[in-house]
Structures are given as C-alpha cells and as structure tokens.
C-alpha positions in Angstrom: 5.9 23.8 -12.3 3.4 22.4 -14.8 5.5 18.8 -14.8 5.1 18.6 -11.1 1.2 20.2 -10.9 0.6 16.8 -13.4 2.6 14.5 -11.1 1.1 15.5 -7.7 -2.5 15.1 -10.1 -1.7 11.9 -11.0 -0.8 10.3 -7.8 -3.6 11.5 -5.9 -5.6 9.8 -8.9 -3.9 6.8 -7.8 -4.4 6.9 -4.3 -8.2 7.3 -5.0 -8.1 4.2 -7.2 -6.1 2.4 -3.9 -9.0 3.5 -1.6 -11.4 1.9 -4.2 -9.6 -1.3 -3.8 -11.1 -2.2 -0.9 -14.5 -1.5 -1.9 -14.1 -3.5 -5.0 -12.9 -6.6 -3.5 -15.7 -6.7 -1.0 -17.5 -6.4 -4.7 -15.9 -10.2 -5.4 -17.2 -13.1 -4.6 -15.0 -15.6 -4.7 -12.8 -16.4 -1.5 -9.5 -13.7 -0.9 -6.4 -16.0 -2.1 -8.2 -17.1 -5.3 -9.2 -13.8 -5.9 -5.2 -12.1 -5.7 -4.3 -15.5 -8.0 -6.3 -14.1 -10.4 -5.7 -10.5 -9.5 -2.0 -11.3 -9.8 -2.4 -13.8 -13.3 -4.0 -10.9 -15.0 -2.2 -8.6 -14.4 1.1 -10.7 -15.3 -0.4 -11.4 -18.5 -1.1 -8.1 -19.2 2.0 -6.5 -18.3 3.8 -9.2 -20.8 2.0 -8.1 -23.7 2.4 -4.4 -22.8 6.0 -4.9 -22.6 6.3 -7.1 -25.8 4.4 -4.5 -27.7 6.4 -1.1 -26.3 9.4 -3.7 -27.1 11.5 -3.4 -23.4 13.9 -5.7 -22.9 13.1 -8.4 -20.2 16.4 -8.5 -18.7 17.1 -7.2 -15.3 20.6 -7.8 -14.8 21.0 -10.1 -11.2 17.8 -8.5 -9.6 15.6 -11.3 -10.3 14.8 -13.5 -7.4 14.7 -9.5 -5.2 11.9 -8.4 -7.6 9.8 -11.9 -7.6 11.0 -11.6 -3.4 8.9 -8.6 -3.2 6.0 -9.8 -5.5 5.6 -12.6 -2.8 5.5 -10.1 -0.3 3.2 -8.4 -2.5 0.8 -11.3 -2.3 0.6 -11.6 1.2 -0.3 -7.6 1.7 -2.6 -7.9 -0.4 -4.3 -11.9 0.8 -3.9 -9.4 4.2 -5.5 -6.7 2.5 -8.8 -7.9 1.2 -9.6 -10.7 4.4 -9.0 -8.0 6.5 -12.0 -6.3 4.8 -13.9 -9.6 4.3 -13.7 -10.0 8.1 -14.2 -6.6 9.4 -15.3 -3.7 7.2 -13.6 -1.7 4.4 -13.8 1.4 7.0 -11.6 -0.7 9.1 -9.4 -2.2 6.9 -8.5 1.4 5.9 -8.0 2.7 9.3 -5.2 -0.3 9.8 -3.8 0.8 6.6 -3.7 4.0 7.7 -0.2 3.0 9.7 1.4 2.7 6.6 3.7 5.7 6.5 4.8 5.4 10.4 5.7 1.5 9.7 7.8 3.0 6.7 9.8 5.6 8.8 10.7 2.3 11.5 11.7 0.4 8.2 13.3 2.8 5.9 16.0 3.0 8.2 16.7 -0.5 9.0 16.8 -1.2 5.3 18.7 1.7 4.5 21.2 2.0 7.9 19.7 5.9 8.5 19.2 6.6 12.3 16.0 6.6 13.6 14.7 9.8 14.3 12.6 10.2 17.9 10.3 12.2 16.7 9.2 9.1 14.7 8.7 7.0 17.4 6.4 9.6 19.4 4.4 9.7 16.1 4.1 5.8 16.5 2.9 5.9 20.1 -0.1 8.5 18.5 -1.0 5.9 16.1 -1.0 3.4 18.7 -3.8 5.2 21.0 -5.7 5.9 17.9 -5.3 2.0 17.3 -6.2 1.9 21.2 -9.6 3.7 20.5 -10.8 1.6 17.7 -10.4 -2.0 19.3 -12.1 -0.5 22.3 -15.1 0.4 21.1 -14.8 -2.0 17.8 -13.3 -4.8 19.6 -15.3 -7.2 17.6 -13.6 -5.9 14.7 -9.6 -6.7 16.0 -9.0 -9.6 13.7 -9.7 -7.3 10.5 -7.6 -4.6 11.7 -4.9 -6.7 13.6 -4.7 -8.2 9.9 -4.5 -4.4 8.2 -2.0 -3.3 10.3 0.4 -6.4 9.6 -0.6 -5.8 5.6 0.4 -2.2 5.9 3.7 -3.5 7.5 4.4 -5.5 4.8 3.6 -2.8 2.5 6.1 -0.3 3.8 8.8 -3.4 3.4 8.3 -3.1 -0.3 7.7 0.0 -0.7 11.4 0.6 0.6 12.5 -1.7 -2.1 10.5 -0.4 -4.9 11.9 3.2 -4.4 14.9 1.6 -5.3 13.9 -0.9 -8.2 12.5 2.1 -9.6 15.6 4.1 -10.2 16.7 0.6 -12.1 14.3 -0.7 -14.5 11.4 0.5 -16.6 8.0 0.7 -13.7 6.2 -2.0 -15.8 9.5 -4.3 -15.8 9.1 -3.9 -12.4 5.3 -4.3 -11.7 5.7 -7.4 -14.0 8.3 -9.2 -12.2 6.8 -8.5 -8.8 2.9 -9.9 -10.4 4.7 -13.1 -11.4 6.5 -13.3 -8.5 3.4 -12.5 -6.5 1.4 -15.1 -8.7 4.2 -18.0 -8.1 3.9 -17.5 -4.6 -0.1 -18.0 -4.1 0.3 -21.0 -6.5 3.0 -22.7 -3.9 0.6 -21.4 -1.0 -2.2 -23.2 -2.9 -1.7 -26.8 -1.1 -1.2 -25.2 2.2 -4.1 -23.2 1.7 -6.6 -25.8 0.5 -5.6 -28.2 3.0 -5.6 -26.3 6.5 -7.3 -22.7 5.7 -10.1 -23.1 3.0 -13.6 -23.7 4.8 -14.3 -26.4 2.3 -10.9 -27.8 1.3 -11.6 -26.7 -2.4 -10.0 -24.2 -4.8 -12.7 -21.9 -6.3 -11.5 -21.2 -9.7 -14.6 -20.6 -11.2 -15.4 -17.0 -11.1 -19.0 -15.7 -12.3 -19.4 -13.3 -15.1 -19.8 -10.5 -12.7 -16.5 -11.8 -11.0 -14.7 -11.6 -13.9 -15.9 -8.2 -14.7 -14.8 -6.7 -11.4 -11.6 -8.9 -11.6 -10.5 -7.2 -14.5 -11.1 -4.1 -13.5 -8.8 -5.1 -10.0 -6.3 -6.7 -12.7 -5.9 -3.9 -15.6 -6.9 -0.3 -13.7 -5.6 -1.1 -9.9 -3.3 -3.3 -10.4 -1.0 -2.8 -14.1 -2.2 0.9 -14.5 -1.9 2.3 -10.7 0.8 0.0 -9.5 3.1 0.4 -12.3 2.1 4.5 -11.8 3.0 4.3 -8.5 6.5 3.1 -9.4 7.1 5.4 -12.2 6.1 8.4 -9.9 8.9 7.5 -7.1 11.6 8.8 -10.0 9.9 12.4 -10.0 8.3 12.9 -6.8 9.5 13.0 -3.5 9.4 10.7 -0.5 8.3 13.2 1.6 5.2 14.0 -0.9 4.4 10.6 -1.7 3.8 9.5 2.0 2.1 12.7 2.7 -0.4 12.0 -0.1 -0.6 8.0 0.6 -2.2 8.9 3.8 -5.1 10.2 2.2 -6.3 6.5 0.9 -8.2 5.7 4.0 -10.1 9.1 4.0 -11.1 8.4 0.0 -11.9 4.5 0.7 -13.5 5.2 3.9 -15.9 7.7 2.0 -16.3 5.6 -1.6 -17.4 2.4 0.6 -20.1 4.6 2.9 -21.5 5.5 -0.8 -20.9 2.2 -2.0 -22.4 0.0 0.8 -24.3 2.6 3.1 -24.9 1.2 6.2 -22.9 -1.2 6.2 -20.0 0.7 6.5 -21.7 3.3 9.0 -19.3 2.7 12.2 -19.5 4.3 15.4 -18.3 7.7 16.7 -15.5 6.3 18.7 -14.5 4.4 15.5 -13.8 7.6 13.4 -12.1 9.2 16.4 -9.3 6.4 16.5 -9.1 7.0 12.8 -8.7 10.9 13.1 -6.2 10.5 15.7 -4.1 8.1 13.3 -4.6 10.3 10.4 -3.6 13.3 12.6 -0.2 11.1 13.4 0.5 10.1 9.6 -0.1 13.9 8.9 1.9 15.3 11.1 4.9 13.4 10.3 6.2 15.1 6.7 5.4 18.5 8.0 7.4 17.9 11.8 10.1 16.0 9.1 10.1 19.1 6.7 9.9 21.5 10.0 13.4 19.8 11.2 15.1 20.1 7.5 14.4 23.9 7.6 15.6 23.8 11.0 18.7 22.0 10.1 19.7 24.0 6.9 18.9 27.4 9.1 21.6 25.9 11.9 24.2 25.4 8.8 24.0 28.2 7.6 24.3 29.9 10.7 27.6 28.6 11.5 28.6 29.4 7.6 28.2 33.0 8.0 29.9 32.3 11.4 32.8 30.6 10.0 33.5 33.6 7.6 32.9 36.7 9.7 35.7 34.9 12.3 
C-alpha cells in the first residue's frame, strides 16, 4: 500500500511539472524548433553522463531505429506542443492536449490488434462537442488548438510504444535513445525549416542568459527527470491509473499559467465550458472502462457458480 501511495505521489508530481511545460516555454524566447533542439541536446547529454556514471549498458538489442523512431515523433509533439502555445494561449494548448487519453484508446488498439470498444467512440464524440464549443467562441484561436490536438495524437502514438519499451530497457536507456533520436530529427528538419518555415530564413542558436536558464530547467527537470519518470512508472502502475491521472495536466497548466501570466491567459466563459466538457469525457472513460471490467468478472462468475451447481 505504501509502494503504491508513493507511486500515485510521484506521477501526479509529474503531471504537474507537464502542465508547467507550457508555461515555461511561452517563458523562452527563442523560436519553437530551436528551442526543442536544445531542449532535446541537453537532455541527450545529460542522460549520457547519467548513464555512464550509474554504469548501464548502452545496448538495446535490435530496438534501435524503433526507439530513435519514437524520439522523432517525440520532436514533432513537442515543435506541436510549444507553437501551439506560441500561437494561441497555454489555456488552449492544454485544452487540445486534453484529447490525449481518447486518441490513446483509438490507437492502443490498432497498435496492439484489441477491438475497439463503443463506448470509446461515444467518449470521442463528447470531446469532439467540447472541441465544438471552444472554436466557436475561440475561433481565432483554431490554429493553436487544431495544432494541440494533432500533438496530443502523436503523443498517444508513443505512448503506446513506450509502455512497451519500458518493460525492456532501463527508463533512462529509453528517454536517451528517444532525446537523440528526437535531436537527429530536428537537426535533418533544420534545412527544411530554415528555408520555407522560419520568418527570417535564419537559425537562432544564440540563446540569452535567461534562455538558457529556463532551457535547462525544460532540459534536466521536464525533460530527463519527468520523462524518464514517466517511463519508469508504466512498470508499477496501471494503464488505467496513468490515463486517469494524465488528464489532470490541463486543469494544473491551465491554473499555473492564469498565475503565471494573468490576464493573458483569462479566456472566456464558453472557453472553459468546451474544456469541462472534454475533461468530463477524459474522466469518464477509466471509470465507464473499470465499470465494464466489474461487469465482466460479475457475468463470469455467474456462469461459474452456474456451471457447478448443473
């Protein structure tokens, strides 16, 4: 009981950090791509060390181009991520994110051939009229959360694949792979970027002091201490619990960047209503999915008792 009081702790600690995230890269100057680069470089750097010193072996047996795959993904969630804040708010960003757990019940089982369950699909609906409600009333923020939503896509892709990585390899194995891969990726991006997306057709890799202060803090505490975390969790805690408690990062970002940026953040009422109605969807889902297990067991052991008394 104590072991899992400390685990459930410990990952709502990290989803707090994750609704920080947005906050702090709104925090950052320097445009989005250059500022995952060196999100991702640090972090790679870091995680090399920490594995050199705790001495784990670097091998990871035929899984190497799936775990730089992900970290590619990775990178684009995140280049998602941040310019959907940068365009829009932090509020809204979250909300998008908010979709998270329903794109992972459509993906899970096309990754993992498990049927799709309708009750799922009716929960994806909700979100959609919650969705509905925001871009009616914060239409001109669509491009921000249009962009959340595809990031949160993306982020239920590798989730899926690091519940599995994670019963494999060490988590910081893992989060290193994935930051390199993520870092190779935005540095192959780089031409394609500077030529048709940058507004001035430069790289900015000159970060100010403050930058750099906020970078590491993205780098070393977000990134290699609540990633990796996150990872390590999936071995002792459930899908069903980790979901359920993902779902609270926009209601803890949301709140951290009202306090962080006031009235810039202060959206309208329709705005929070959309964003109720998706958190009432994202909510409902483990305890309808946990509702249906004790449903199912009850109907087994039904016919058991059945089966003997015949």
């Amino acid at each position: 009981m104590a072991a899992r009081t400390k685990h459930y702790a410990l990952l709502h600690f990290i989803v707090l950090i994750w609704g920080f995230t947005a906050a702090l890269g709104l925090l950052i100057s320097i445009p989005t791509v250059e500022m995952v680069f060196f999100r991702t470089l640090i972090a790679s750097g870091a995680l090399a060390l920490l594995l050199w010193l705790r001495r784990i072996n670097f091998r990871v047996s035929g899984q190497l181009f799936a775990l730089l795959g992900t970290g590619g993904l990775i990178a684009l969630h995140w280049i998602l991520f941040f310019g959907a804040a940068r365009v829009s708010t932090a509020s809204v960003t979250l909300a998008g994110m908010a979709t998270c757990s329903l794109w992972t019940s459509l993906v899970e089982p096309l990754m993992t051939r498990r049927k799709i369950q309708t009750y799922e699909v009716i929960l994806g609906l909700v979100v959609i009229i919650g969705l509905y409600v925001i871009f009616r009333f914060e239409f001109t923020h669509a491009l921000g959360l249009g962009m959340a939503i595809i990031s949160a896509l993306i982020a239920s892709v590798f989730t899926v694949l690091n519940a599995k990585f994670s019963k494999q390899y060490d988590s910081y194995l893992v989060t290193f792979y994935e930051m390199v891969g993520a870092t190779l990726t935005i540095v192959i991006f780089f031409p394609i970027y500077q030529q048709w997306i940058s507004d001035t057709g430069e790289l900015y890799l000159s970060p100010s002091a403050t930058d750099w202060l906020w970078l590491l803090v993205l780098a070393l505490f977000c990134t290699v201490y609540a990633y990796s975390m996150s990872v390590e969790l999936m071995k002792y805690v459930t899908a069903f619990a980790m979901n359920l408690t993902n779902n609270l990062e926009p209601v803890y970002g949301i709140l951290l960047a009202i306090l962080i940026f006031g009235e810039r953040e202060q959206m309208t009422l329709q705005f929070y209503i959309g964003t109720l109605i998706i958190l009432a969807s994202v909510f409902a889902y483990p305890i309808i999915r946990r509702y249906q297990k004790v449903q199912r067991y009850n109907q087994i052991t039904s016919q058991r008792k059945l089966r003997e008394t015949s």
